[in-house]
C-alpha positions in Angstrom: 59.1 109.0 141.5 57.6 105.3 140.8 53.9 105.2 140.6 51.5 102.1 139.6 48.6 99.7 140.5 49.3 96.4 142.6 51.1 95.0 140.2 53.8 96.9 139.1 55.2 100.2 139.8 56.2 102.8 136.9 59.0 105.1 136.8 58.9 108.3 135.8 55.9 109.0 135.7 55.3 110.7 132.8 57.9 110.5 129.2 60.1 113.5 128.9 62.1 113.4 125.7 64.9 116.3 125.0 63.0 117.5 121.7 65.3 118.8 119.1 64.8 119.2 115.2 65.7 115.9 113.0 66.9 114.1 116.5 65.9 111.5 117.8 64.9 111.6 121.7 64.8 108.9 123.7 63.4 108.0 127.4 63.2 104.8 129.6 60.5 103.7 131.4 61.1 101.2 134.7 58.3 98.8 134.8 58.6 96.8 137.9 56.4 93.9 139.4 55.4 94.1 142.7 53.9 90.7 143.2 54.8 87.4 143.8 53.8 86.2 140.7 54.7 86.4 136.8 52.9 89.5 135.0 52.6 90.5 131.8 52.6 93.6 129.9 52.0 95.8 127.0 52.8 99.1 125.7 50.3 101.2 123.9 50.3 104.7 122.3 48.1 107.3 120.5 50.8 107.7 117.6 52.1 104.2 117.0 54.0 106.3 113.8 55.9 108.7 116.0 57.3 106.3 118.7 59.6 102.8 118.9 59.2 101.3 122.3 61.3 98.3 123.1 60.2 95.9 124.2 56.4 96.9 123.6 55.2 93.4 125.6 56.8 91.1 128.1 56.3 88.9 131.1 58.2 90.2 133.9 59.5 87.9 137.0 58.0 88.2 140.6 59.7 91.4 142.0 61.8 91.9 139.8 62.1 95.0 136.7 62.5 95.5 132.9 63.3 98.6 131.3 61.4 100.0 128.3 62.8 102.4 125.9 60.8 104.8 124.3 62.2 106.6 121.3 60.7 109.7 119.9 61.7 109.9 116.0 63.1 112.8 114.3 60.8 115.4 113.8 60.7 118.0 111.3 58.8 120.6 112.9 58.1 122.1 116.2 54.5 120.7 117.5 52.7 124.2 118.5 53.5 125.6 122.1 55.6 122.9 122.5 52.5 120.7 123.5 52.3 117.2 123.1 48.9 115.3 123.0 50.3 112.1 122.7 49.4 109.3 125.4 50.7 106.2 126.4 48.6 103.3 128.2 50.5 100.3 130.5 48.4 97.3 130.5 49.4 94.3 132.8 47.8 91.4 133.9 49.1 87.9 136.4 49.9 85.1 134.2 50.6 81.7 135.0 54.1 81.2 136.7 55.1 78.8 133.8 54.3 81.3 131.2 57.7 83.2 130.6 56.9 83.3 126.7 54.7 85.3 125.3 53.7 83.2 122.6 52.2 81.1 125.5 49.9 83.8 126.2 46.2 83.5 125.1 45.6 86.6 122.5 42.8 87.7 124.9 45.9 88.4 127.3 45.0 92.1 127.5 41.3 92.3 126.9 38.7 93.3 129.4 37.0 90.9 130.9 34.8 90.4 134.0 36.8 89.1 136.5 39.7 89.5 135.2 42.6 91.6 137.2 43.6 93.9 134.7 45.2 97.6 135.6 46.0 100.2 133.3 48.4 103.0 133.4 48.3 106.0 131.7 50.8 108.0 130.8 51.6 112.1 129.6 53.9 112.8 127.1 56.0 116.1 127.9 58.5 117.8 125.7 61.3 119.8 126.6 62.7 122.2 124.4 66.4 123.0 124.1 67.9 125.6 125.6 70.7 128.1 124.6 72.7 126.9 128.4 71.8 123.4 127.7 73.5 123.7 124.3 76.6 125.6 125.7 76.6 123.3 128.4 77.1 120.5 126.0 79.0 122.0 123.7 81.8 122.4 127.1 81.7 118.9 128.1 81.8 117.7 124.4 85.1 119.9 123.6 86.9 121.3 126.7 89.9 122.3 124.6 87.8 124.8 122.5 87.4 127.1 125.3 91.0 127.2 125.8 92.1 127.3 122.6 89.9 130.2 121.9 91.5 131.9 125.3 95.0 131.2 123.9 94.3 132.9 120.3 92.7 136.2 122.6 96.2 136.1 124.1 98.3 135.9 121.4 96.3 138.8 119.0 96.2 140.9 122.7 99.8 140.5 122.5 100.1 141.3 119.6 98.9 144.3 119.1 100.8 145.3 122.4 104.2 144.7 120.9 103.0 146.8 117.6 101.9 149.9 119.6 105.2 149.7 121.5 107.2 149.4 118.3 105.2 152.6 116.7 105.9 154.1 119.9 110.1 153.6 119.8 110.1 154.8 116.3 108.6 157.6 116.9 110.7 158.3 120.0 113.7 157.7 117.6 112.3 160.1 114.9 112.1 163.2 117.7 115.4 162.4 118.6 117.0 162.4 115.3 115.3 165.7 114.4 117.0 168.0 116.5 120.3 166.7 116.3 119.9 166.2 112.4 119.0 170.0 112.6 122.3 171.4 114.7 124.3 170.0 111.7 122.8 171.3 109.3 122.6 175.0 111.1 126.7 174.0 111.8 127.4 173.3 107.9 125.0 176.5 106.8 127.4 178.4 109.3 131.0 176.9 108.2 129.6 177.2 104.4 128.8 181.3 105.3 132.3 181.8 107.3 133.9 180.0 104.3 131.9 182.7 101.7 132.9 185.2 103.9 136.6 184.9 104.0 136.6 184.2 100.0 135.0 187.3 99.7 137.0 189.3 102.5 140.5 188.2 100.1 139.1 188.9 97.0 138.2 192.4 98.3 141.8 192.7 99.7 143.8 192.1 97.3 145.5 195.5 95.3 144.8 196.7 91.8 147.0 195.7 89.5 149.3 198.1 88.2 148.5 200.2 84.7 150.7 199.9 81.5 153.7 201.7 81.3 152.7 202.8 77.4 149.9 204.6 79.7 151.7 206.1 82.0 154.4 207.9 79.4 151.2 209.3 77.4 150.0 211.0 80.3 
């Protein structure tokens, strides 16, 4: 929502910068003049050390806009609560329509003075911290195919693992079968072996004496 004086409007109204540890964060500022004549203006902050703005000064044209970047430098450490005290100030001021450089500007361009139409516009620094969806988020729109590719491999191990349990299970089915029948012949050979015994022993019981000596017999 743009806000601002009678000279020029502001949008947003307040910076917002994405913080994130050792990133950079950027956010742009619409500075637009609402008057029929050439303005001037100038960027200030509280913490020249933390910020680039580009540009930081300029003359804008009658109703027309510039855009200012801000960019918050890497920071190595979380500021406490997340709470920023940093400030920004908007100065702008008419200038002569035939003053389009700002080296033509006097250097008391943005200095109080009485009667002088000079508005300022003050600005709120917020930061927003990021979040565990925002960083999933990205992470799907920066590589789609991970998501799949990750899907696929849960596939292929589900897979898998189904074709190793059914091959444990049809060798095991083949093992019961084997067993009884790998039983029967061997209960069928015991038995042929025993009948086999048997008969050699049934012969050998059969068969007569042979007959004593005849020097044996005549003694007697």
């Amino acid at each position: 929502m743009a806000s601002g004086g009678k000279l020029v409007s502001v949008d947003p109204e307040e910076l917002r910068f994405q913080f994130e540890l050792e990133k950079p964060s950027h956010c742009d500022l619409k500075v637009s003049n609402t008057t029929d004549t050439n303005v001037a203006f100038k960027v200030k902050t509280t913490s020249p050390k933390k910020y680039f703005v580009r540009p930081n000064t300029g003359v804008i044209q009658p109703r027309d806009s510039c855009t200012i970047r801000v960019t918050l430098q890497a920071q190595l450490e979380y500021p406490p609560d997340m709470q920023c005290r940093d400030k920004f100030l908007l100065q702008s001021t008419p200038v002569p329509p035939n003053s389009e450089d700002l080296l033509e500007l006097p250097q008391n361009t943005f200095t109080k003075e009485p009667g002088k139409q000079l508005e300022e516009y003050k600005l709120k620094v917020v930061y927003i911290a990021r979040t565990d969806k925002g960083n999933a988020d990205d992470s799907l729109k920066q590589s789609p195919d991970l998501s799949s590719n990750q899907a696929i491999q849960t596939a292929k191990a589900a897979r898998d693992a189904a074709v190793k349990e059914a091959t444990q299970d049809t060798l095991k089915r083949r093992n019961q079968k084997k067993s009884p029948g790998l039983s029967i012949k061997l209960a069928i050979a015991a038995g042929i072996i025993g009948l086999l015994v048997g008969l050699i022993l049934k012969m050998t019981l059969a068969s007569p004496s042979p007959p004593l000596p005849a020097t044996a017999a005549a003694t007697e």
